[in-house]
C-alpha positions in Angstrom: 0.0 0.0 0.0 1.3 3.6 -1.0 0.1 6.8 0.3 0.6 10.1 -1.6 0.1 13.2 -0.4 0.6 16.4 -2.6 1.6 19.5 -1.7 2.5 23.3 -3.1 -0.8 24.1 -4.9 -1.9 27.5 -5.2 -2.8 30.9 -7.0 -0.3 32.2 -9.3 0.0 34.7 -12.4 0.9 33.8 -15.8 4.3 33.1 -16.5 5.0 32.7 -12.6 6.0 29.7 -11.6 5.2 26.7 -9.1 7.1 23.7 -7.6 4.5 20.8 -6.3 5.4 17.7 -4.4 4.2 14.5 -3.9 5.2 12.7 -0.9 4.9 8.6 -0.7 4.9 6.6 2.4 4.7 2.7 3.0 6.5 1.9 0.2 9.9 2.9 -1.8 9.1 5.5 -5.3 12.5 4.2 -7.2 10.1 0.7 -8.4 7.3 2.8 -9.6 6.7 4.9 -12.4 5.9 8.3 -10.8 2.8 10.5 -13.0 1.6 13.9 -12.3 -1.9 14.4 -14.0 -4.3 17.0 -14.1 -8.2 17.5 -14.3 -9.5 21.1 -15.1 -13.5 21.7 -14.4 -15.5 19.7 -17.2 -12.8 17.9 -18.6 -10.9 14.5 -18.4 -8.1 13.9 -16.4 -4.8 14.0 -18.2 -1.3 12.9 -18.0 1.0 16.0 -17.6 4.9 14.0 -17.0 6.1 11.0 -16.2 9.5 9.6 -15.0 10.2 5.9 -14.8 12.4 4.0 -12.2 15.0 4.5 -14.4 14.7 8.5 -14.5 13.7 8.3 -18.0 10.9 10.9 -18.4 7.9 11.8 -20.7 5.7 15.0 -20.8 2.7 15.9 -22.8 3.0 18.4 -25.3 1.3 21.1 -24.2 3.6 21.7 -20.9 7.0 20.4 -22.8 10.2 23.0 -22.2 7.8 24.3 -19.2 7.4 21.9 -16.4 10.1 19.1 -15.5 9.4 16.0 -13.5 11.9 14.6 -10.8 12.1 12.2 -7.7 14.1 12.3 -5.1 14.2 8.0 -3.8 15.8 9.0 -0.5 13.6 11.6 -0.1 10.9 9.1 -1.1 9.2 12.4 -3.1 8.4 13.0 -6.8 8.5 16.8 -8.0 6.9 19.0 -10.7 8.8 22.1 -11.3 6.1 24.3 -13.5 7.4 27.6 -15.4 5.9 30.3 -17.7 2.3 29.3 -16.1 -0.7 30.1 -18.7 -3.9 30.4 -17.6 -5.1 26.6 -19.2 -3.0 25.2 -16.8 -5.3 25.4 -14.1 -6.5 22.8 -12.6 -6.5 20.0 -9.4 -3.4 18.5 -10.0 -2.4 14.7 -8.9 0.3 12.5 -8.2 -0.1 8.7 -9.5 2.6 6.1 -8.3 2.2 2.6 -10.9 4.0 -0.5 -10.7 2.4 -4.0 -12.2 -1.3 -4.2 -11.3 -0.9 -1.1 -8.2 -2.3 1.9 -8.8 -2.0 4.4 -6.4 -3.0 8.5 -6.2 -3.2 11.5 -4.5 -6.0 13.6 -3.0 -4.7 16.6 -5.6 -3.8 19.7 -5.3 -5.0 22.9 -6.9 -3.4 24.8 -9.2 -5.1 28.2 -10.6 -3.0 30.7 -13.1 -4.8 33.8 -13.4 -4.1 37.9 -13.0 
C-alpha cells in the first residue's frame, strides 16, 4: 500500500511559476513509475509528466520546455517544477505512483494561473 500526499498548490499569475510535491509513504518510489496528472473543471483527467524507475521521463505536449518531473528516492518524493504558467493550466493536479497491477494517487492539489 502507497500513500501520496501532494503538496505546493496555489494561486499564481501567468508566466510565474510553481514547484509541487508528492510525498509517498509505505512503500519505496525508485520501483514505480511516478505521474503527475491533471483534471481542469469539465474535462478529463490527463497525463502532464512522467519519469520511470529508471529517471527516464515523458511529458505531454502542451507543458514540454515548461514543467520538469523529478524524484528524489531517499527523499521518497516526486516533484513537478512548472514555469511560464498560462492560464489553461489550471487545474486539481495529482500525483499517480504505478508498478504491475498497483495503482495508487493522491487527494490533488489545486493549481489556478490567473491575473
Amino acid at each position: 500500500q502507497v500513500q501520496l500526499v501532494e503538496s505546493g498548490g496555489g494561486l499564481v499569475q501567468p508566466g510565474g511559476s510553481l514547484r509541487l510535491s508528492c510525498a509517498a509513504s509505505g512503500s519505496l518510489l525508485s520501483r514505480y513509475i511516478m505521474g503527475w496528472y491533471r483534471q481542469a473543471p469539465g474535462k478529463q483527467r490527463e497525463l502532464v509528466a512522467r519519469i520511470g524507475s529508471g529517471g527516464s521521463t515523458n511529458y505531454a505536449d502542451s507543458v514540454k520546455g515548461r514543467f520538469t518531473i523529478s524524484k528524489d528516492n531517499a527523499k521518497n518524493t516526486v516533484y513537478l517544477q512548472m514555469d511560464r504558467l498560462k492560464p489553461e493550466d489550471t487545474a486539481v493536479y495529482y500525483c499517480n505512483a504505478h508498478w504491475g497491477p498497483f495503482d495508487y494517487w493522491g487527494q490533488g492539489t489545486q493549481v489556478t494561473v490567473s491575473s
